[in-house]
N, C-alpha and C positions, 0 to 999 in steps of 0.2 A: 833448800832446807833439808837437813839429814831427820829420817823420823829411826825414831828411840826402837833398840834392837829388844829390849828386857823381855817382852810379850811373847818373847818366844821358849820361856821356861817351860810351858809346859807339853814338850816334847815325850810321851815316853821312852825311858831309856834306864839300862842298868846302873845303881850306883857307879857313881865316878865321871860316868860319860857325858859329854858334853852336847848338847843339843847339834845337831849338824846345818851347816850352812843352808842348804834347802828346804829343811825345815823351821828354820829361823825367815827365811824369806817368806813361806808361805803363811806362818804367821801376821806378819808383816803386811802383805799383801791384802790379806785375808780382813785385817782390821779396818785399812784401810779403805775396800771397797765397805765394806758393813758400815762405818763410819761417813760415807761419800765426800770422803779423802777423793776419790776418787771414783766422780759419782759414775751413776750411770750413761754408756758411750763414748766416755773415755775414752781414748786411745792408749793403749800399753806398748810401753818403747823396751826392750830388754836393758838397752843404752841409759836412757832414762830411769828406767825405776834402780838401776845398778848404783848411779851414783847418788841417786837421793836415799838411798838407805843403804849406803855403805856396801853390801852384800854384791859379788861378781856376777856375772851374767849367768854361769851353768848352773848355781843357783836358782836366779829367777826364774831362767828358762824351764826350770824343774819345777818349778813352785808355779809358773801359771799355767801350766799342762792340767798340777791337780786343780786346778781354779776354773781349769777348761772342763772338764771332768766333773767336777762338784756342781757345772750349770753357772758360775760366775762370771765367767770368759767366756765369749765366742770367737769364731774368727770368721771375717766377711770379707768377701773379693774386694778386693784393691782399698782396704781399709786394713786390713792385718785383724789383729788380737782387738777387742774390743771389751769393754766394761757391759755387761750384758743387760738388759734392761729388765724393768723391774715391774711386773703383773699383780698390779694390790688385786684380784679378783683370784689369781692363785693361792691365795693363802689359805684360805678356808679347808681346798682342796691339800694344802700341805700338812695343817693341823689333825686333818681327820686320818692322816697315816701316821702325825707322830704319838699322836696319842695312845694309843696301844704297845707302843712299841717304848713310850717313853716309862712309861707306867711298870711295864716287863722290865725294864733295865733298872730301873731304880729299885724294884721289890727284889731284883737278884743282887745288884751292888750289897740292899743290906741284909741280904743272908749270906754272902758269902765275902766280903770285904773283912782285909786283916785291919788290925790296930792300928798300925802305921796311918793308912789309907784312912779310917777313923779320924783319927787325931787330924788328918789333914784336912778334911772336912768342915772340923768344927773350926779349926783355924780360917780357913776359904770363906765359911758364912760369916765370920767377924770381919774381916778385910772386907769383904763384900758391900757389909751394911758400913764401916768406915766410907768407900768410895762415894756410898749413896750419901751418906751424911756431906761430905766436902762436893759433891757434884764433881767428883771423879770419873766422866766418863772411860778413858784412857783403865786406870785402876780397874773399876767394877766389869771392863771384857776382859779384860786380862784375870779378876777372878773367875767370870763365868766361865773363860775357857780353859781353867784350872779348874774347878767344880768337875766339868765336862767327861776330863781326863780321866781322874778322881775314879769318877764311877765309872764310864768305861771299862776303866783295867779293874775293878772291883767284880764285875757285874760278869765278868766272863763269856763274852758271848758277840763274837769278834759280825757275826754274822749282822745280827743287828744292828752294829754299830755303824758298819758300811752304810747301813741306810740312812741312820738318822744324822749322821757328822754333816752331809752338806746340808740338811733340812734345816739343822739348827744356826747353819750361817745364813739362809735367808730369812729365815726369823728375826737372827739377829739384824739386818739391814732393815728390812720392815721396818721393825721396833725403832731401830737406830733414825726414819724417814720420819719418823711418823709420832713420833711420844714426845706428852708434853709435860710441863711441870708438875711433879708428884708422881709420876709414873717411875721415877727409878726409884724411887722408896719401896713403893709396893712390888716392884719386881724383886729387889733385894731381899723384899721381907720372905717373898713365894720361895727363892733358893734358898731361903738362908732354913726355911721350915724343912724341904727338901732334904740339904745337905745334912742335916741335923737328926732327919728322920731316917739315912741310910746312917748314920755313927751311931746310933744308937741301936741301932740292926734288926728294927722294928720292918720287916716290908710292906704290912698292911699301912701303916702310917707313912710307908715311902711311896705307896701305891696313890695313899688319899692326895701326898703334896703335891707328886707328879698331875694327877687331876685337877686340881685347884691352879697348878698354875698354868697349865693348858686353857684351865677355862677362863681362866685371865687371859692368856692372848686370843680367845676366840673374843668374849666380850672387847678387848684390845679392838679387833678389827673390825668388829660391826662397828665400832664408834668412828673409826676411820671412812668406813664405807656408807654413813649416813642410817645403819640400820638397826631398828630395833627390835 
């Protein structure tokens, strides 16, 4: 089965230009482990993942280097590339680095983001809470990693982001192992406050959402790990 290439829109790039093949793969990939498409220990074929998502090999081969790189790949003797396994006990320790840093990017996105980027936003948290309504999973990453983007390039500040880009893909897989009925609502509602609160170019109010929904994944994972 070929999986659907569209998730790869949200490439940055200058008008006109068209997202590039290895960044369309790594999007790709990227859903797919988060989704456990492709769960943990998998084996990754360059062969294989080529022809079920259309996408050539120097492609993949590009896209799971950064995958290697982000902590989602490993590679082990006489097993190759593997889908890397997944430490519910790391997360605590993931959340208490992105949260500072999540909070800094969202307070800069809405002081220094242009209109364009605005408008995009409020557009993103409507889509968002749509996906959540229809139980879109597929849809609602494909917003969040358009939200993601969004602020990033708003937020100017290339340094941090290196940080947080892979933090947020195993958040996302967490979430993705781990949430159960009613929880995409409420995560739509925490971006959709977010994205709302950078377009309207408030940062203390982009500081408080970025809080609130951190502290929803921390409460997230004590529920996960029996704690209270």
């Amino acid at each position: 089965m070929k999986i659907r290439r569209s998730v790869a829109l949200a490439q940055p790039r200058t008008p006109g230009q068209e997202p590039s093949l290895a960044w369309q793969a790594y999007r790709l990939l990227e859903e797919m482990i988060v989704t456990l498409v492709l769960p943990p220990g998998a084996t990754l074929s360059e062969a294989t993942l080529s022809a079920r998502t259309g996408i050539g090999r120097t492609p993949i081969r590009e896209a799971l280097k950064r995958l290697e790189h982000q902590g989602l790949v490993t590679s082990l003797p006489r097993k190759g590339l593997i889908v890397r396994d997944m430490k519910v006990e790391d997360q605590f320790t993931l959340l208490e680095v992105l949260r500072p840093l999540d909070r800094l990017i969202a307070a800069k996105a809405a002081q220094w983001a242009m209109e364009p980027q605005r408008a995009a936003l409020r557009d993103c948290a409507e889509a968002m809470a749509e996906a959540a309504r229809t139980r879109d999973l597929h849809g609602f990453l494909q917003c969040d990693q358009q939200c993601d983007m969004i602020i990033y390039q708003a937020a100017r500040n290339p340094f941090a982001i290196d940080i947080v880009t892979p933090l947020y893909s195993h958040c996302r897989r967490f979430w993705c192992s781990f949430s159960r009925d009613g929880d995409l609502d409420e995560v739509a509602r925490l971006h959709g406050d977010l994205m709302r609160a950078v377009a309207a170019g408030e940062p203390a109010r982009a500081e408080a959402a970025s809080d609130a929904l951190i502290g929803y994944l921390e409460g997230f994972t004590k529920a996960v790990l029996g704690i209270r």
